[in-house]
C-alpha positions as CSV (number, residue, x, y, z in Angstrom):
1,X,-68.3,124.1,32.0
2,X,-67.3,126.3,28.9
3,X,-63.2,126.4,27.9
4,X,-62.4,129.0,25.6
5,X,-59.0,129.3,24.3
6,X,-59.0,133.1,24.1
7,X,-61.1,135.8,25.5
8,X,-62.1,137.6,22.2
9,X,-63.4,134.4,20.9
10,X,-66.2,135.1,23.7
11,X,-67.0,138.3,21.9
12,X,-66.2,141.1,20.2
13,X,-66.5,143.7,22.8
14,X,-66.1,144.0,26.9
15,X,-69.6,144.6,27.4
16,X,-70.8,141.6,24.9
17,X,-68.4,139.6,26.7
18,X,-69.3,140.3,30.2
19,X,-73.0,139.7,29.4
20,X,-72.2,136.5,28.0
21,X,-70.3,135.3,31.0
22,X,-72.8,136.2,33.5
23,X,-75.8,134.4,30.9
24,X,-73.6,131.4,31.2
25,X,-73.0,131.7,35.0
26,X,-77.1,132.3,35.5
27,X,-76.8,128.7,34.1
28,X,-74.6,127.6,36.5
29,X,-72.2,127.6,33.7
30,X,-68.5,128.2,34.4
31,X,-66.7,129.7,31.9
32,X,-63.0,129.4,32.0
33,X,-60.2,130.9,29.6
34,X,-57.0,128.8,28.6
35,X,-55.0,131.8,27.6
36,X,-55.5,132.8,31.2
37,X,-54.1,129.9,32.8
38,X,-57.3,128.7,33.1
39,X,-59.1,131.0,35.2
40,X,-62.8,130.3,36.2
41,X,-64.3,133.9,34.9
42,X,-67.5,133.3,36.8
43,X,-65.2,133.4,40.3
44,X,-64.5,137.3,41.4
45,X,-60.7,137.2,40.5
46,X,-61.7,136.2,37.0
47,X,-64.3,138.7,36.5
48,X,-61.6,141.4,37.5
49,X,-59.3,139.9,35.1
50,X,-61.5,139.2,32.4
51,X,-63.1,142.7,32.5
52,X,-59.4,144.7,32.7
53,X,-58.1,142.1,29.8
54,X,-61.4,143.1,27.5
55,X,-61.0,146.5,28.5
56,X,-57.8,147.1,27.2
57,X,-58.6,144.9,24.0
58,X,-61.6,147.3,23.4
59,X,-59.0,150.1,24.0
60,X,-56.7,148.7,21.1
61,X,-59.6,148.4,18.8
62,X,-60.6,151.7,19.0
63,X,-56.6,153.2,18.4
64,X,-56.9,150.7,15.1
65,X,-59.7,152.2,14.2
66,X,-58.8,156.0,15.1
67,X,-55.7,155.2,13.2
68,X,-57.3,154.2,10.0
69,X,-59.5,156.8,10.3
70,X,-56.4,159.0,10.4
71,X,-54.6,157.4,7.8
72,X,-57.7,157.6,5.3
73,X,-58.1,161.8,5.9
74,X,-54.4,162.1,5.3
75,X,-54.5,160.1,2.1
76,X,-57.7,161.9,0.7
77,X,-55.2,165.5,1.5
78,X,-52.5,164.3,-0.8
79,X,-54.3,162.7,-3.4
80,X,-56.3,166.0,-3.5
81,X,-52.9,168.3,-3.6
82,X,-51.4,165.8,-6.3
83,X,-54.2,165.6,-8.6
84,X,-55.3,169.0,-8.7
85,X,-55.6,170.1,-12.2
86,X,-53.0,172.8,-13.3
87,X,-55.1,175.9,-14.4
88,X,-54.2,176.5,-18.1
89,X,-55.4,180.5,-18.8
């Protein structure tokens, strides 16, 4: 039996993660999360769970990284508008 405290200490991604659960569970393995009251991941209830909890994790991580995306284009367009050089004729 695995316990891991959290599920994105499995992996970084849904995908990675569900791969990882059913590696362990090939082994007979069961993999079971503490910060969901303990489910067994391996059972089908905890595949459902684990794969809509990593979903919306992988959702969140993609807004971050939309965001700062976002943020960095908006900074380039005012650091471009400030630091224009006046033209001197």
């Amino acid at each position: 039996m695995l316990i891991v405290t959290k599920l994105d200490r499995l992996g970084r991604n849904a995908m990675y993660i569900r791969k990882t659960v059913e590696l362990l569970a090939g082994s007979e393995i069961r993999v079971h999360c503490r910060a969901l009251g303990g489910v067994d991941l391996t059972s089908p209830a905890g595949k459902m769970t684990m794969q809509v909890i990593s979903a919306v994790a992988e959702f969140e991580r993609d807004l971050l990284i939309e965001r700062t995306i976002l943020w960095y284009c908006a900074g380039k367009s005012i650091r471009e508008t400030l630091w224009t050089p006046l033209r001197t004729e």
